[in-house]
C-alpha positions as CSV (number, residue, x, y, z in Angstrom):
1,X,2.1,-2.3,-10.0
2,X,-0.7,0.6,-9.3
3,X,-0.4,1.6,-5.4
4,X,-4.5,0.7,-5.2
5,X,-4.1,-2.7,-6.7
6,X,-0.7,-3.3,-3.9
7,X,-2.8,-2.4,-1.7
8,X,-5.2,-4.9,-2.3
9,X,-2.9,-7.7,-3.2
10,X,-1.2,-7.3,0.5
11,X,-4.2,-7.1,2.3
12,X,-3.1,-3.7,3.9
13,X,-6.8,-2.3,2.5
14,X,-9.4,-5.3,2.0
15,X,-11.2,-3.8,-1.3
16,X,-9.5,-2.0,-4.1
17,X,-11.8,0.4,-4.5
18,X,-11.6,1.8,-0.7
19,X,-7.9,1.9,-1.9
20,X,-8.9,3.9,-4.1
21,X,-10.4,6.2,-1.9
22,X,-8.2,6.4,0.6
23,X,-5.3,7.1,-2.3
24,X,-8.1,10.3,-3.4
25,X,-8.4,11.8,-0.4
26,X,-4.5,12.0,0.5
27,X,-4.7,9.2,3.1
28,X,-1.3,7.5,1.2
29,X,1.8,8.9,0.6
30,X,4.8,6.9,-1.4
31,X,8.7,7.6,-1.0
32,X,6.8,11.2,1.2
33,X,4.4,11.8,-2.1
34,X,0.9,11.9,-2.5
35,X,-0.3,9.0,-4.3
36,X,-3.3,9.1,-6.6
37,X,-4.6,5.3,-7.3
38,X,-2.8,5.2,-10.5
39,X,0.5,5.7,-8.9
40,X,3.3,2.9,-9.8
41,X,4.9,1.3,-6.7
42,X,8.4,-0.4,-7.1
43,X,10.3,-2.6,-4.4
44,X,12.0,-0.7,-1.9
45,X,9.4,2.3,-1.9
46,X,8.1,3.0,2.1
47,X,4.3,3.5,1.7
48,X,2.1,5.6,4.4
49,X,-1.5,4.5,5.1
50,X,-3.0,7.1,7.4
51,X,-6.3,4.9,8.9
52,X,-7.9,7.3,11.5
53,X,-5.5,8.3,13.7
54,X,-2.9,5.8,13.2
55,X,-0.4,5.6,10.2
56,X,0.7,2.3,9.3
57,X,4.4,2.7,7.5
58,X,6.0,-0.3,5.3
59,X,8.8,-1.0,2.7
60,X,8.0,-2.8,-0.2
61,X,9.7,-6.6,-0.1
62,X,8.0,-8.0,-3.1
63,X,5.1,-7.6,-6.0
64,X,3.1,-10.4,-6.3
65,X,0.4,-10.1,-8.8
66,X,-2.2,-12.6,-7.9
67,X,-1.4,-12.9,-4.1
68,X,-2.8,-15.3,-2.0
69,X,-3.5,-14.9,2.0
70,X,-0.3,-17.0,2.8
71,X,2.1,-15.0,0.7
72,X,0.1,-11.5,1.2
73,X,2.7,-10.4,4.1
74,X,5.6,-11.5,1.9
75,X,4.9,-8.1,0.1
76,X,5.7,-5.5,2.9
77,X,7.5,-5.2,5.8
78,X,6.5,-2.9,8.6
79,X,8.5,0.0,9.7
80,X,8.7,1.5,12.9
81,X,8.0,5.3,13.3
């Protein structure tokens, strides 16, 4: 699954196309890597979303393609540090 669409489906980052962005300016990083919105995401990869000055850091659990709100947080789970 592209890391702009996960994004999305998790609810981490509420439109795709601010994913997007945030994937084109260097705000996301996957496995330490820059991520461009294109970038494939696999379970067990640890995704960093840099909002601001806080950095939210998760492992991917799950893809779910069509996620709904329920299941969103089945996707991720947060990591400390």
């Amino acid at each position: 699954m592209r890391i702009d669409k996960f994004l999305k489906n998790s609810r981490i980052i509420k439109r795709r196309q601010v994913a997007k962005e945030a994937c084109e300016n260097g705000r996301v990083l996957i496995n330490g890597n820059t991520a461009k919105p294109g970038s494939l995401v696999n379970e067990g990869d640890i995704i960093e979303v840099t909002f601001g000055k806080s950095n939210l850091k998760v492992k991917v659990t799950n893809l779910i393609d069509g996620a709904k709100k329920s299941t969103a947080e089945e996707m991720y789970e947060a990591i400390d540090g």
